[in-house]
ZADO-1210 file (C-alpha; in nm, 4 decimals, padded with zeros to 6 digits):
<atoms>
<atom x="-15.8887" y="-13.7221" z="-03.6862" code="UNK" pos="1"/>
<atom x="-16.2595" y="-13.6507" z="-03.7297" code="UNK" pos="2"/>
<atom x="-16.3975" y="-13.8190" z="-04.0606" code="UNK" pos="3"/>
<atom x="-16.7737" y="-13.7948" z="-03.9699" code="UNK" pos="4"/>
<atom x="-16.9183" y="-13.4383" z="-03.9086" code="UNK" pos="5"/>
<atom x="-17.3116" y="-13.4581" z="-03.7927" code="UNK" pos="6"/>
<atom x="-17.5314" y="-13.1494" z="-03.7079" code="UNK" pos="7"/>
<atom x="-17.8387" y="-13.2692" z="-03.5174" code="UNK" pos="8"/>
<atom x="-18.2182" y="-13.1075" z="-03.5654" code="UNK" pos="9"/>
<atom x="-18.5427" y="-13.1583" z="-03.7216" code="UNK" pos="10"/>
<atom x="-18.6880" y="-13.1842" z="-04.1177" code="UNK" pos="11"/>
<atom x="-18.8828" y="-12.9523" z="-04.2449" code="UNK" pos="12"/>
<atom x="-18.9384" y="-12.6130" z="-04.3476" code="UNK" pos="13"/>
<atom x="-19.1343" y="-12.5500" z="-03.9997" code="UNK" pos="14"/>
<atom x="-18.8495" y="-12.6169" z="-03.7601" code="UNK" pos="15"/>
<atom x="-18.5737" y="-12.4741" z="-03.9975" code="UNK" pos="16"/>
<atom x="-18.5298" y="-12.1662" z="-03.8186" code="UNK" pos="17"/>
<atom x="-18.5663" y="-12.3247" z="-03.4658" code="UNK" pos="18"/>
<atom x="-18.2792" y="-12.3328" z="-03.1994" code="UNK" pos="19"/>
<atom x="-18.2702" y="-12.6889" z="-03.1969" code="UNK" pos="20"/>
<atom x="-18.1400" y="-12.6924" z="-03.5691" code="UNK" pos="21"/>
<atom x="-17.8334" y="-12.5017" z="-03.4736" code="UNK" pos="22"/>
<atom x="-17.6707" y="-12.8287" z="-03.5315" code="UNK" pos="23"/>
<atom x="-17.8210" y="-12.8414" z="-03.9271" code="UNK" pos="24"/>
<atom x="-17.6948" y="-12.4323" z="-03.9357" code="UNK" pos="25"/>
<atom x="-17.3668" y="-12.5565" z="-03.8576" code="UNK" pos="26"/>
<atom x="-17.3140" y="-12.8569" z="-04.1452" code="UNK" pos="27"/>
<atom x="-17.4639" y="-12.6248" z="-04.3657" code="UNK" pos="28"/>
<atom x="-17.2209" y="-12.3319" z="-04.3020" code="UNK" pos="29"/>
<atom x="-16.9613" y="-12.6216" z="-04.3680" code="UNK" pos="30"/>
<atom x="-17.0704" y="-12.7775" z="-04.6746" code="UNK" pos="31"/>
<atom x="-17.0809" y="-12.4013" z="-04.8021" code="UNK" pos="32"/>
<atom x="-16.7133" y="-12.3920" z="-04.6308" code="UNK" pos="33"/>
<atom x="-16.6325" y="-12.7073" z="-04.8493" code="UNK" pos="34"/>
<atom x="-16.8653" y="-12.6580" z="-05.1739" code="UNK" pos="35"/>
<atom x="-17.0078" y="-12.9511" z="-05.1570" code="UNK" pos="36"/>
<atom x="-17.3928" y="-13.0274" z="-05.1589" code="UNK" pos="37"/>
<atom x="-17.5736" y="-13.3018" z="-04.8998" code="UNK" pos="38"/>
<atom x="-17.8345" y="-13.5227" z="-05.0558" code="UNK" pos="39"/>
<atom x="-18.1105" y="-13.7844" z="-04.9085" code="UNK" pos="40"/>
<atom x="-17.9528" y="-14.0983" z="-04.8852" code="UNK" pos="41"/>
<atom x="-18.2125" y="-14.3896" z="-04.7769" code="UNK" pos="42"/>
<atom x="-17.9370" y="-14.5940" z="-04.6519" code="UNK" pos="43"/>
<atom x="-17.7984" y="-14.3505" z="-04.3666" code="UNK" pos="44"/>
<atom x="-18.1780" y="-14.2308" z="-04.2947" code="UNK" pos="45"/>
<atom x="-18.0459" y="-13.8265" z="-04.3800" code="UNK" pos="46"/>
<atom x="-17.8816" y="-13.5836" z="-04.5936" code="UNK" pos="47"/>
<atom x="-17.5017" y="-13.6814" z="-04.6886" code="UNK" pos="48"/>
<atom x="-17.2536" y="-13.5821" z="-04.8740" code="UNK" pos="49"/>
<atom x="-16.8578" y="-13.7027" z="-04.8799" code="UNK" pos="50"/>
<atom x="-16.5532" y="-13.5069" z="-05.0117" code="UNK" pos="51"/>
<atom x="-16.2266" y="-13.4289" z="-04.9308" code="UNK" pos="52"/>
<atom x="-16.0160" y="-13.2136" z="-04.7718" code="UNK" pos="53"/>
<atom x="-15.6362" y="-13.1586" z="-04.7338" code="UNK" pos="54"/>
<atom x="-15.6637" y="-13.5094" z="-04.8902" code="UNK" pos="55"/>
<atom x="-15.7967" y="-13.6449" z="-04.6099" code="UNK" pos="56"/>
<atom x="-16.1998" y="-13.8013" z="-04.6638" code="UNK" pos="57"/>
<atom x="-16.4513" y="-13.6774" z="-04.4724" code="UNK" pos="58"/>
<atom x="-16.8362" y="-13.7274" z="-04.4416" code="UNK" pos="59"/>
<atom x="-17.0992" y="-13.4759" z="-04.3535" code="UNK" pos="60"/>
<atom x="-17.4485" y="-13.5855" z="-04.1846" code="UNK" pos="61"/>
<atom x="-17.8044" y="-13.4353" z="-04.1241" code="UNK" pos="62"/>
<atom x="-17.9526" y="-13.6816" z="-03.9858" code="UNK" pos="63"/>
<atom x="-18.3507" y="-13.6784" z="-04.0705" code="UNK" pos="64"/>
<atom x="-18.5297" y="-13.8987" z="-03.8169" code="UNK" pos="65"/>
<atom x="-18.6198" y="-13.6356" z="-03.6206" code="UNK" pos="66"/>
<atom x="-18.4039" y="-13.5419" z="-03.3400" code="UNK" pos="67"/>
<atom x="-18.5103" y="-13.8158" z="-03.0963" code="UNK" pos="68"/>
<atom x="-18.3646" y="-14.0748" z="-03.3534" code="UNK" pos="69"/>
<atom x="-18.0794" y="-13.9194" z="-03.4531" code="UNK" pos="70"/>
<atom x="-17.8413" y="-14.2078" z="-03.3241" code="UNK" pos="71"/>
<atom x="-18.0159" y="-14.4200" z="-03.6193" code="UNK" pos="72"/>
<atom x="-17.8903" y="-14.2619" z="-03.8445" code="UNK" pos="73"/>
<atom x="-17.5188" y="-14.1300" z="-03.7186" code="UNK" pos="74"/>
<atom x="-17.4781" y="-14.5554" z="-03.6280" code="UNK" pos="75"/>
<atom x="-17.5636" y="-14.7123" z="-04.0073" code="UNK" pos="76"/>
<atom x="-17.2791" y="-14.4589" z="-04.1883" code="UNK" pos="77"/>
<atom x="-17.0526" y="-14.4764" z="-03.9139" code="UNK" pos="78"/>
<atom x="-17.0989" y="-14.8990" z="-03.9041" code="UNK" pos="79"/>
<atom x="-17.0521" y="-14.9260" z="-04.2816" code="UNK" pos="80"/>
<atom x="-16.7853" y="-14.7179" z="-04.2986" code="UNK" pos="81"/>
<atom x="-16.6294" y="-14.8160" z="-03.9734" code="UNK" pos="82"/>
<atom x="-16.5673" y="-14.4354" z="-03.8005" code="UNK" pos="83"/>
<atom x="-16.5118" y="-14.4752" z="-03.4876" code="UNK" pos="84"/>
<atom x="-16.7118" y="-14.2945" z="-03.1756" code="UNK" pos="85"/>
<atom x="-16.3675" y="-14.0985" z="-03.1304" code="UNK" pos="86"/>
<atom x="-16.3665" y="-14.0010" z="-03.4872" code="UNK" pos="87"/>
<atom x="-16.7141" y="-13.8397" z="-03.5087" code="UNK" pos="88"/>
<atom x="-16.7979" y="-13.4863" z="-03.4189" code="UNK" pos="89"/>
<atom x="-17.1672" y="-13.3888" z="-03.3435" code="UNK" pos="90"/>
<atom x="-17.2585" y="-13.0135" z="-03.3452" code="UNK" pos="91"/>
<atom x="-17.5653" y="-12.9765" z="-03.1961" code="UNK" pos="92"/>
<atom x="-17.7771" y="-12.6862" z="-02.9605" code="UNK" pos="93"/>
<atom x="-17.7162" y="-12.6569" z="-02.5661" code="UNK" pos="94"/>
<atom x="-17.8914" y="-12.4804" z="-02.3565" code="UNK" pos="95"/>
<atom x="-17.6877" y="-12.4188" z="-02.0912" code="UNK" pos="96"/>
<atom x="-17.4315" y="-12.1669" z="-02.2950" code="UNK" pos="97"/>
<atom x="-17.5287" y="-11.8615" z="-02.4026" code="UNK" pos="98"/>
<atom x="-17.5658" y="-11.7442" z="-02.7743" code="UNK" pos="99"/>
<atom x="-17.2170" y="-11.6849" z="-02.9295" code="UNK" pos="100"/>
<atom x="-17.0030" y="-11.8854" z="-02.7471" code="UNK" pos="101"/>
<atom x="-16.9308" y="-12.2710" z="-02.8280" code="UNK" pos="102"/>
<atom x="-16.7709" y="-12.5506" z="-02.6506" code="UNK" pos="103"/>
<atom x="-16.5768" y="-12.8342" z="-02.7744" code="UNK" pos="104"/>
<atom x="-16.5268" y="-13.1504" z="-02.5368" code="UNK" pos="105"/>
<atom x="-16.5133" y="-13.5154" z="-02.6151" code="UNK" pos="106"/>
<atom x="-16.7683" y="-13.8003" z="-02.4184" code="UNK" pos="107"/>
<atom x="-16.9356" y="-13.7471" z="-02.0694" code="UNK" pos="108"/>
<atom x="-17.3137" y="-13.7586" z="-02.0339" code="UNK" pos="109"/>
<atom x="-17.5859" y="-13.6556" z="-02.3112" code="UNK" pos="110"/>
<atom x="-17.7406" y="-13.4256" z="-02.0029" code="UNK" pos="111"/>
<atom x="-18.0798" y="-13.4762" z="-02.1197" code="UNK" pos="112"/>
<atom x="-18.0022" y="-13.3927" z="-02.4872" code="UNK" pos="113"/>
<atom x="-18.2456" y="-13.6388" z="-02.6776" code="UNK" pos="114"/>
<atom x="-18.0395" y="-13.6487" z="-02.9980" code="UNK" pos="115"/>
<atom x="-17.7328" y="-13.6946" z="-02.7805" code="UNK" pos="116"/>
<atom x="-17.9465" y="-13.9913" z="-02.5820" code="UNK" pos="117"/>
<atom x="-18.0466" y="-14.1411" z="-02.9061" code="UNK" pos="118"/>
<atom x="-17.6237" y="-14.1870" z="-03.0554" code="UNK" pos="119"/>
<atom x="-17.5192" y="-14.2718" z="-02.7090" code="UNK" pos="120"/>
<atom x="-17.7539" y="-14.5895" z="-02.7567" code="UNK" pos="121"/>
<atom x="-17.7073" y="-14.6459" z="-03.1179" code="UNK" pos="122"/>
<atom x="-17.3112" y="-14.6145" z="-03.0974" code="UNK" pos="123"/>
<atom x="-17.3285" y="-14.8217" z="-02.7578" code="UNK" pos="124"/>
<atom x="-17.0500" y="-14.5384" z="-02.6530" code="UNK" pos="125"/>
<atom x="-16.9952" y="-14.1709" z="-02.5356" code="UNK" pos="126"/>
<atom x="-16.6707" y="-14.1471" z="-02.6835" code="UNK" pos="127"/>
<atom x="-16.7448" y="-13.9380" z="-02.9442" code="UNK" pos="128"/>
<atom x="-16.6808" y="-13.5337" z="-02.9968" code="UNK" pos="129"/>
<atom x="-16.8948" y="-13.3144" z="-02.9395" code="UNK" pos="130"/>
<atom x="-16.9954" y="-12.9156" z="-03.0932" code="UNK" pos="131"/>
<atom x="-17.1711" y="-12.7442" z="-02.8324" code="UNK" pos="132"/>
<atom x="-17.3291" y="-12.4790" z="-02.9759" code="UNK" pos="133"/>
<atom x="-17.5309" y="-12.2193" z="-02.7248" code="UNK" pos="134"/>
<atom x="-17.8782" y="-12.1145" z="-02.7373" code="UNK" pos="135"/>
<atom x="-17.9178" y="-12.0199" z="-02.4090" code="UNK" pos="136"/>
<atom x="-18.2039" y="-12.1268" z="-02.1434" code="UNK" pos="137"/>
<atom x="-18.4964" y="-11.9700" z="-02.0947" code="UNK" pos="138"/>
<atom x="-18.5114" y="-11.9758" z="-01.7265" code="UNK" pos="139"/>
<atom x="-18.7373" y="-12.1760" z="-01.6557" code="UNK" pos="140"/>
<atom x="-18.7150" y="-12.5875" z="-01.6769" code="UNK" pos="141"/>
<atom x="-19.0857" y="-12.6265" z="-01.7618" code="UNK" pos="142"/>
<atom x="-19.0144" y="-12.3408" z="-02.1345" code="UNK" pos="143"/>
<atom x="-18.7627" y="-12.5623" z="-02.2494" code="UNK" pos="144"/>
<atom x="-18.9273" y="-12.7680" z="-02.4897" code="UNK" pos="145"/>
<atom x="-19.0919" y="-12.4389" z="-02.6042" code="UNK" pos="146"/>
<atom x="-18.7820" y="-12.2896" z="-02.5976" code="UNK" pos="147"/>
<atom x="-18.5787" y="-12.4975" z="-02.8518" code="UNK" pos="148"/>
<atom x="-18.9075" y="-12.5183" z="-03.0449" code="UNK" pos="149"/>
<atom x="-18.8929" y="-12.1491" z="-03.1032" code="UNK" pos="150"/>
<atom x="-18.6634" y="-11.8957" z="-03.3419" code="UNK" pos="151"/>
<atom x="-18.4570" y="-11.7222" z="-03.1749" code="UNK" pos="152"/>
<atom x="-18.4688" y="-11.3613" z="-03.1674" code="UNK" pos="153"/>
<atom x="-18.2773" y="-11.1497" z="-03.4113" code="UNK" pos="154"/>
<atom x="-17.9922" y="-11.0795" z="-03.2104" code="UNK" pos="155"/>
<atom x="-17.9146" y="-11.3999" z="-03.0551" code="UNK" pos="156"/>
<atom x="-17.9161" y="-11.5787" z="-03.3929" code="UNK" pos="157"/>
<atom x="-17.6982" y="-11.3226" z="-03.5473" code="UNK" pos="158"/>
<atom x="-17.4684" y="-11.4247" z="-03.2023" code="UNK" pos="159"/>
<atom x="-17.4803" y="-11.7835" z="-03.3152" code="UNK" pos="160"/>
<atom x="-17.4598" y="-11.7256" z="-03.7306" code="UNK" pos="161"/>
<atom x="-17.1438" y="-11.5218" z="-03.5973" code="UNK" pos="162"/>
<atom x="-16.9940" y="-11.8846" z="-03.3740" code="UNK" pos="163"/>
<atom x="-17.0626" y="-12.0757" z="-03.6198" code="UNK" pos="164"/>
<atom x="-16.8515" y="-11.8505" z="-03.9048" code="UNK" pos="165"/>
<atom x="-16.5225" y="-11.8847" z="-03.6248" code="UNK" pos="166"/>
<atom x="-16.5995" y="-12.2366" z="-03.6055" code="UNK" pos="167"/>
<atom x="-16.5105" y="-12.3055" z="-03.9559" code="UNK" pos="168"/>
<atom x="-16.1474" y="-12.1802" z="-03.8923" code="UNK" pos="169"/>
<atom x="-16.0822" y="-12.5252" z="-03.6773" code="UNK" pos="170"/>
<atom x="-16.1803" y="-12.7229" z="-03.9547" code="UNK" pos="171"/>
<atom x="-15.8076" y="-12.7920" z="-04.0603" code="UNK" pos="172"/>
<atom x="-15.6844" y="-12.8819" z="-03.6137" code="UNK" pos="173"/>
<atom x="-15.9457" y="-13.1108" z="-03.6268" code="UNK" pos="174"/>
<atom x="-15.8823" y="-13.3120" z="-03.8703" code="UNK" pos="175"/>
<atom x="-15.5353" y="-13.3057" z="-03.7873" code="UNK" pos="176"/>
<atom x="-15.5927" y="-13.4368" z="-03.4396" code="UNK" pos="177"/>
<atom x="-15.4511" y="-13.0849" z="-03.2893" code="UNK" pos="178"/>
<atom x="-15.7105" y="-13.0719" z="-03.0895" code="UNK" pos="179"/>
<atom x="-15.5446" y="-12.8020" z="-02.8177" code="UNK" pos="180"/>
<atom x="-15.5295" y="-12.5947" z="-03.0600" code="UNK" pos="181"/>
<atom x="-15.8909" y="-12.6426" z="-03.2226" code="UNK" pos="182"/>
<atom x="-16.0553" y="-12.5845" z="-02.8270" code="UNK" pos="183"/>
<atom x="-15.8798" y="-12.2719" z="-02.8015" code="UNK" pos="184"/>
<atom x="-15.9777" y="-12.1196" z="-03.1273" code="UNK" pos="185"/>
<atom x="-16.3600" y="-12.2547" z="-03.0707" code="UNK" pos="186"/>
<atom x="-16.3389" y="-12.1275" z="-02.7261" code="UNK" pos="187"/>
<atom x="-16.2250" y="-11.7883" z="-02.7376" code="UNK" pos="188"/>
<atom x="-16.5328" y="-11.5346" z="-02.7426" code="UNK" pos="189"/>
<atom x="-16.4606" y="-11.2157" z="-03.0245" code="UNK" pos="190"/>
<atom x="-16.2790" y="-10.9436" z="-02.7750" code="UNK" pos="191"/>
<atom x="-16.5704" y="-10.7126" z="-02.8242" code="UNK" pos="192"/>
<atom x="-16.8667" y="-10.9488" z="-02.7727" code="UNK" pos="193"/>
<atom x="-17.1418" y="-10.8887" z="-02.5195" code="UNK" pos="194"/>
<atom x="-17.3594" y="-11.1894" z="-02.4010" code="UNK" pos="195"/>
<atom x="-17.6674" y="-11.1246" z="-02.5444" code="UNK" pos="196"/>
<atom x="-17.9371" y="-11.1112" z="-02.2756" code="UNK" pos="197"/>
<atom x="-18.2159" y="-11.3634" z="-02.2687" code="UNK" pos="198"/>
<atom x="-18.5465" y="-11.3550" z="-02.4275" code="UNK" pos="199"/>
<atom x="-18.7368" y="-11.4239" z="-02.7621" code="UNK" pos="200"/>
</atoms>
């Protein structure tokens, strides 16, 4: 079962809106989803908070290095509490999947995801689940950076708000280790949806 829940992104009240805080959108839709309220705690380097649910105990995580140190902070709660790589989930932003859908899948590469890069080294593992939550690209390699840096226009973040409200519904298969049936709820696109085209 998953007992650590991390959304990755950046402090502050300038990137809050950003597409690289998807991540921080979704542990904030669940803390809402599970009335509870994160905190700073100086010993996991982020915002924590740790409640239960179907009496199980689970912890949630905003990590606030900064993205590029994310794994800093995921690796001291994780150590102390020993959670497993297989028994963390990390919603964060991707690039390559358009706004409005979401894709759950468990290790492989960090494909050039810094906060991804930074757990990777910090957990000294990939085994760990991962919330893919789309942004979609710009087009162009060299606009990334921009790209993630930016808010997104009105109608793709309405796209993602929307993901991220199904995505709460899998919150009881995952921590129930029924993970076929968690995949097919986070991957099934509304029957009406239209990809939203690209642009800011």
């Amino acid at each position: 079962m998953i007992k650590l829940f991390v959304g990755l992104g950046n402090p502050g009240p300038e990137y809050t809106d950003t597409r690289h805080n998807a991540g921080f959108w979704w542990i904030d839709a669940l803390a809402d989803q599970l009335r509870v309220t994160l905190t700073q705690d100086k010993a996991w380097h982020g915002m924590a908070a740790r409640t239960t649910f179907q009496g199980k105990t689970i912890w949630l995580l905003k990590p606030q290095t900064f993205m590029n140190l994310s794994g800093r902070s995921v690796a001291a709660l994780a150590r102390f509490f020993k959670i497993a790589p297989h028994e963390i989930l990390v919603a964060h932003d991707e690039l390559d999947i358009v706004p409005g859908q979401m894709r759950l899948k468990r290790g492989g590469s960090h494909a050039g995801h810094n906060g991804l890069r930074d757990i990777h080294d910090q957990l000294g593992s990939d085994d760990y689940w991962r919330l893919r939550l789309g942004i979609g690209h710009p087009g162009v390699k060299s606009e990334v950076v921009n790209w993630v840096l930016k808010k997104p226009m009105l109608a793709h973040r309405q796209a993602i708000d929307e993901c991220i409200e199904r995505s709460m519904h899998a919150l009881p298969f995952l921590l129930n280790d029924e993970v076929a049936k968690a995949t097919m709820l986070l991957h099934t696109r509304p029957a009406k949806q239209n990809s939203p085209d690209k642009g800011s």
